[in-house]
Every structure is written in structure tokens, then in C-alpha cells.
C-alpha positions as a Markdown table, in Angstrom:
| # | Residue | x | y | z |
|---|---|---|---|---|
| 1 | Unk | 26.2 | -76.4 | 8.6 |
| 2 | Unk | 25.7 | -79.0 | 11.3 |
| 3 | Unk | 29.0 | -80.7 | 12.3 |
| 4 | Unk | 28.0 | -83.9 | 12.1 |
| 5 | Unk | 31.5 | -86.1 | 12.8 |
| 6 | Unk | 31.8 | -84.1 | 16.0 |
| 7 | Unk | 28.4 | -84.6 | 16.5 |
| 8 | Unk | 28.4 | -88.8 | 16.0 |
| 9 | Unk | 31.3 | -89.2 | 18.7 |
| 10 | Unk | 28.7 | -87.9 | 21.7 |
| 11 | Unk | 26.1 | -90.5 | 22.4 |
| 12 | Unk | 23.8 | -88.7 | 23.6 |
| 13 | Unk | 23.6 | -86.4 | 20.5 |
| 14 | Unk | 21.9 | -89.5 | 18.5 |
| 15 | Unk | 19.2 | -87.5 | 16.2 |
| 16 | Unk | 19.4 | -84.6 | 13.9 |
| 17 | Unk | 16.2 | -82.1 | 14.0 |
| 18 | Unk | 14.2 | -80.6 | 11.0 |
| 19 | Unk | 11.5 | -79.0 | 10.1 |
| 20 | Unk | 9.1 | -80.0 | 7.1 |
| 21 | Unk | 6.3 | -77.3 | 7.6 |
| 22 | Unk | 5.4 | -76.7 | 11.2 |
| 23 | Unk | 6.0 | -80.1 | 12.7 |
| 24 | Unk | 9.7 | -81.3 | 13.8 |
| 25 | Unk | 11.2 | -84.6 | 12.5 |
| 26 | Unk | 14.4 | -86.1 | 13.2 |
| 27 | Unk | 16.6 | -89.1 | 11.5 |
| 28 | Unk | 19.2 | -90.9 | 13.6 |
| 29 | Unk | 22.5 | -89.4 | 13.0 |
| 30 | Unk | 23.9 | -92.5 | 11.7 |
| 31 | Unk | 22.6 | -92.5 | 8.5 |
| 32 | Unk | 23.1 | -89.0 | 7.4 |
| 33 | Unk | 26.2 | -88.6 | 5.3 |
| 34 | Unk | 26.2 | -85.0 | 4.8 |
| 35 | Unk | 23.7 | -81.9 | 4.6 |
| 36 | Unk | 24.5 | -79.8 | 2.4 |
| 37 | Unk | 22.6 | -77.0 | 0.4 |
| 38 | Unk | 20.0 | -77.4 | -2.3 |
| 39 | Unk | 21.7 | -78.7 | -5.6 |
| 40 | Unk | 20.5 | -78.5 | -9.5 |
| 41 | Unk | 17.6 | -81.6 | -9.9 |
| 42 | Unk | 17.3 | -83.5 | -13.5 |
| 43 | Unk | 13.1 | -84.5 | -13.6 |
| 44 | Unk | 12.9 | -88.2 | -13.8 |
| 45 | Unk | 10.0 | -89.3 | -16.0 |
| 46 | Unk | 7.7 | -92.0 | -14.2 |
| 47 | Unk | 9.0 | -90.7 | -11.0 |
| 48 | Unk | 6.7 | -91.3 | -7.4 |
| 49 | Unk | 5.5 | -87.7 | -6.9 |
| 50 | Unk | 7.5 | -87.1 | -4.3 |
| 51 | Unk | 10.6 | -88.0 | -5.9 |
| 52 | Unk | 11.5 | -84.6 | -7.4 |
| 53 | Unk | 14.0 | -86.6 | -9.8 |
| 54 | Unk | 18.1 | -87.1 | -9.2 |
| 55 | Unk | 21.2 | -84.5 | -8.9 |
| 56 | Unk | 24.8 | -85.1 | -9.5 |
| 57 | Unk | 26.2 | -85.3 | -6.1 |
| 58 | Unk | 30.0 | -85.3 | -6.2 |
| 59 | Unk | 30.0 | -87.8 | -8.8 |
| 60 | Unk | 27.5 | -90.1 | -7.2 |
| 61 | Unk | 24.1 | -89.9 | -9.2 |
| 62 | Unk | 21.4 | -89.3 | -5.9 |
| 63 | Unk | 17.5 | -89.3 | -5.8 |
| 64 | Unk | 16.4 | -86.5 | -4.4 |
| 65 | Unk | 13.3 | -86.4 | -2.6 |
| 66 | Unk | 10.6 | -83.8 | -1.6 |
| 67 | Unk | 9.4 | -84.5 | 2.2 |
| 68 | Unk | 6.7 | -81.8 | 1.6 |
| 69 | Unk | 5.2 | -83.7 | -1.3 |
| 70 | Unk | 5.8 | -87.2 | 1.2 |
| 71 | Unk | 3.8 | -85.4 | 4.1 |
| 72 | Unk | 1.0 | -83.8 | 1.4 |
| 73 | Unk | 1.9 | -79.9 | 2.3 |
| 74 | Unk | 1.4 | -77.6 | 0.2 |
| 75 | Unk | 4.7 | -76.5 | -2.0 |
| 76 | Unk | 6.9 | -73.7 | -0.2 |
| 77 | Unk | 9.4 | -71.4 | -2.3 |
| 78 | Unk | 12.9 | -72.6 | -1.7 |
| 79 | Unk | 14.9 | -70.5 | 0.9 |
| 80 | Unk | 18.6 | -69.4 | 2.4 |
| 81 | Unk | 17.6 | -72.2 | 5.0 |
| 82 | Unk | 16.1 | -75.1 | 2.8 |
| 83 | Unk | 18.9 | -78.1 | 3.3 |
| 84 | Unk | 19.2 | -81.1 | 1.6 |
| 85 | Unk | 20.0 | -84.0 | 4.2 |
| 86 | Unk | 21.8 | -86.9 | 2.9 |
| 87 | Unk | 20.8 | -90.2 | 3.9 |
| 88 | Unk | 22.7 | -93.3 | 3.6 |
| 89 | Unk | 20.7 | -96.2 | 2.7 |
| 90 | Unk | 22.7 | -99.6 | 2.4 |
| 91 | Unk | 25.3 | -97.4 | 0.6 |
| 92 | Unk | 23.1 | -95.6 | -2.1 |
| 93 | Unk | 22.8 | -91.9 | -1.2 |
| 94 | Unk | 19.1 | -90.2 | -1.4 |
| 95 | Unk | 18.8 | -86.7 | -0.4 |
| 96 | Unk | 15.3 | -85.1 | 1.6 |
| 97 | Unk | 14.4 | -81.5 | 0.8 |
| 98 | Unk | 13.7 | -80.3 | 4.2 |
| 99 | Unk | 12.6 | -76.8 | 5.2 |
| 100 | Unk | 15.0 | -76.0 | 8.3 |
| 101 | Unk | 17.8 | -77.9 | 9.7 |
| 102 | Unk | 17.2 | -77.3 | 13.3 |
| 103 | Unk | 20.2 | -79.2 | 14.7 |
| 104 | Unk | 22.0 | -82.3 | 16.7 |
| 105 | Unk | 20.2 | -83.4 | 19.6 |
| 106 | Unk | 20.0 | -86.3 | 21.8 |
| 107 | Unk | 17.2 | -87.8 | 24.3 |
| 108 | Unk | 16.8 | -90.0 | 27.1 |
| 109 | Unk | 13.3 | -90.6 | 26.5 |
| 110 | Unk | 12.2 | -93.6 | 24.7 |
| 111 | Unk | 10.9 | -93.8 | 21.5 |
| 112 | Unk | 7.3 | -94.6 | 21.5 |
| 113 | Unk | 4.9 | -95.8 | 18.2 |
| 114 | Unk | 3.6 | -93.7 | 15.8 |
| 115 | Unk | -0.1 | -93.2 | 17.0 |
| 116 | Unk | -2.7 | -94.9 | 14.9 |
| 117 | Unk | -4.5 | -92.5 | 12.2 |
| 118 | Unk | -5.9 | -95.2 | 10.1 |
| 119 | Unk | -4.7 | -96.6 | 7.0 |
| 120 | Unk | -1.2 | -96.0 | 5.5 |
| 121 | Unk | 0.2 | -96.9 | 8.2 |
| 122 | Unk | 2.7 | -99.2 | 7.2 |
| 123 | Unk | 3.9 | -96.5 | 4.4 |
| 124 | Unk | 3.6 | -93.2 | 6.4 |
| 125 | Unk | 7.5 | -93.2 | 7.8 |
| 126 | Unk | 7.4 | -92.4 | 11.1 |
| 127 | Unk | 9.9 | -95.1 | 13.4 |
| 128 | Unk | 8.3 | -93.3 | 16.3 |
| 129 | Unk | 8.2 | -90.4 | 18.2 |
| 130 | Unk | 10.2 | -89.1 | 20.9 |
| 131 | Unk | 10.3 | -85.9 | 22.9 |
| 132 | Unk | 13.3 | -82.7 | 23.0 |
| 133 | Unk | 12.5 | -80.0 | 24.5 |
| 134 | Unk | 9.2 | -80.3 | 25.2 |
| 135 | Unk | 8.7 | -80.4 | 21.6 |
| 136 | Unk | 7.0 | -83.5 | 20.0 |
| 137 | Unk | 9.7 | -85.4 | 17.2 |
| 138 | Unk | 9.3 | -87.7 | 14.7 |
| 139 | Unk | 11.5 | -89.9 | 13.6 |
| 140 | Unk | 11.9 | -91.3 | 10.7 |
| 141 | Unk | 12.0 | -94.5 | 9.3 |
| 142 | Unk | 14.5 | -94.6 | 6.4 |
| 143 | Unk | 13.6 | -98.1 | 5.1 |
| 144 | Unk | 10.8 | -96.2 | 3.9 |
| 145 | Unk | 12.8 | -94.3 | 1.6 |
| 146 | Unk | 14.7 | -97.3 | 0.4 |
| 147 | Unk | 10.7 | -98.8 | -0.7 |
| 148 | Unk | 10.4 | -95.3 | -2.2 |
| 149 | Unk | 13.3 | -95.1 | -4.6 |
| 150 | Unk | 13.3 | -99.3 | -5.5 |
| 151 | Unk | 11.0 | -98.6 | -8.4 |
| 152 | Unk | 13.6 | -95.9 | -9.7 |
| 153 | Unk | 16.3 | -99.1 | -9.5 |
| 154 | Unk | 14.0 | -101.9 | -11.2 |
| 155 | Unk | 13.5 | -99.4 | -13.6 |
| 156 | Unk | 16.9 | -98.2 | -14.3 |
| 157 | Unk | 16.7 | -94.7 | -13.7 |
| 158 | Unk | 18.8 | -95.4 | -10.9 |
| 159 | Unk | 21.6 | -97.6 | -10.2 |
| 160 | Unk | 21.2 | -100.4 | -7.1 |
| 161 | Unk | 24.2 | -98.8 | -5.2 |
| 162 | Unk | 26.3 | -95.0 | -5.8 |
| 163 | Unk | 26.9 | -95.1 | -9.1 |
| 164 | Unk | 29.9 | -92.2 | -10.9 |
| 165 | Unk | 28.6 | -90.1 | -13.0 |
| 166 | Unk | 30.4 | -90.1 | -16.5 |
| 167 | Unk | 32.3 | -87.0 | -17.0 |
């Protein structure tokens, strides 16, 4: 497991690295809470696709979502190194199946725009892409998720912020 509180105090290890098929992403250290192994998922009827449904999350009821179903890949069977990366989004937790964890990194290049494929852009996800060793990185934009799981809220299979589950 990625030590991510002795990660956050170096700032110039700013961005966790995965893997979602053959291409790397990353997500800005700041807003991951934890990553922690896949956990037992409850469908959700009326879900987005890629919304695999919600798990019980130390109390805290979370979304969990499939970033192979996001990015249109075809399903992969679950392995020892699929990682669920837990993403804090104004203090409602939402977790991102991910195929590898790949680790804490930092760059001093800048992060550029997504290049233009054509529509979808303003839904696709990517903040912008950036570059670690030699290897191109895309990052993330978590607002995205937020626009993902706000249907799951208005429609109360979710609650607006971490809600306890009953025991």
C-alpha cells in the first residue's frame, strides 16, 4: 500500500500513478483519502454504467466507480493488484476501480491540455497531461466524478455528504 501521509508532506511527490488498461493516469495526491483493496459492491438500480453501485466503507456509504467502464475498455477479471483509490470530493468519498497502483510521484513539468479528439470533451476527465518518466500521464479531473455521482444524490441513492451506515 502507497504511504500516502508521508507521501503529501514532500512537494514534489504531488500525483499518485495508475494504470486503467495500458495507459497511465494520475490524481493529485490531495484528494485521495486512502487506497485500499477491492471491497464487496451492492448494484444500484438506475445507476450511470460506470457506476458499479456503493460499498460500505468503514461506515461511510461510498459510490464506487469502474474507470474501465468510464474510459470504454473492455472488462478485465479482478486481480491481487486491482486497488480501489479513494477520492475525496467536497467531503463525500467515491472510490475508482483501477487496474494497478503504480505509485507517488512528482513533476516539474507543467501540465498541458488534454489534446482535442472531438466531442465529449467537456465530459471525458482528463485536467491535463503531464510527463514522469518519459511516460505520458493523465490527470484527472475529479469534478468530473462529482457530475457523475450527483444523479445518485438527487435521486437518493446516495446521501449529499458521507453518510453512516446503520448497523
Amino acid at each position: 500500500m502507497v504511504d500516502l501521509q508521508r507521501s503529501r508532506q514532500g512537494s514534489q511527490r504531488n500525483l499518485v500513478g495508475f494504470w486503467v488498461g495500458d495507459v497511465t493516469y494520475a490524481l493529485p495526491i490531495v484528494v485521495i483519502r486512502e487506497i485500499v483493496n477491492p471491497l464487496a459492491v451492492i448494484d444500484l438500480p438506475d445507476a450511470p454504467p460506470e457506476v458499479r453501485g456503493v460499498a460500505n466503507y468503514r461506515g461511510e456509504v461510498v459510490p464506487v466507480v469502474d474507470l474501465r467502464i468510464r474510459f470504454r475498455l473492455p472488462m478485465a477479471v479482478e486481480t491481487r493488484k486491482t486497488r480501489w483509490i479513494l477520492i475525496d470530493i467536497g467531503g463525500r468519498l467515491v472510490a475508482l476501480i483501477v487496474d494497478v497502483v503504480t505509485g507517488v510521484f512528482g513533476t516539474s513539468a507543467e501540465l498541458r491540455p488534454a489534446p482535442v479528439l472531438g466531442g465529449g470533451e467537456d465530459v471525458r476527465g482528463i485536467a491535463g497531461v503531464t510527463l514522469h518518466d518519459e511516460t505520458m500521464v493523465f490527470v484527472l479531473d475529479i469534478t468530473r466524478f462529482a457530475m457523475l455521482t450527483e444523479p445518485l444524490v438527487r435521486a437518493g441513492s446516495i446521501a449529499p455528504a458521507a453518510s453512516k451506515v446503520l448497523a
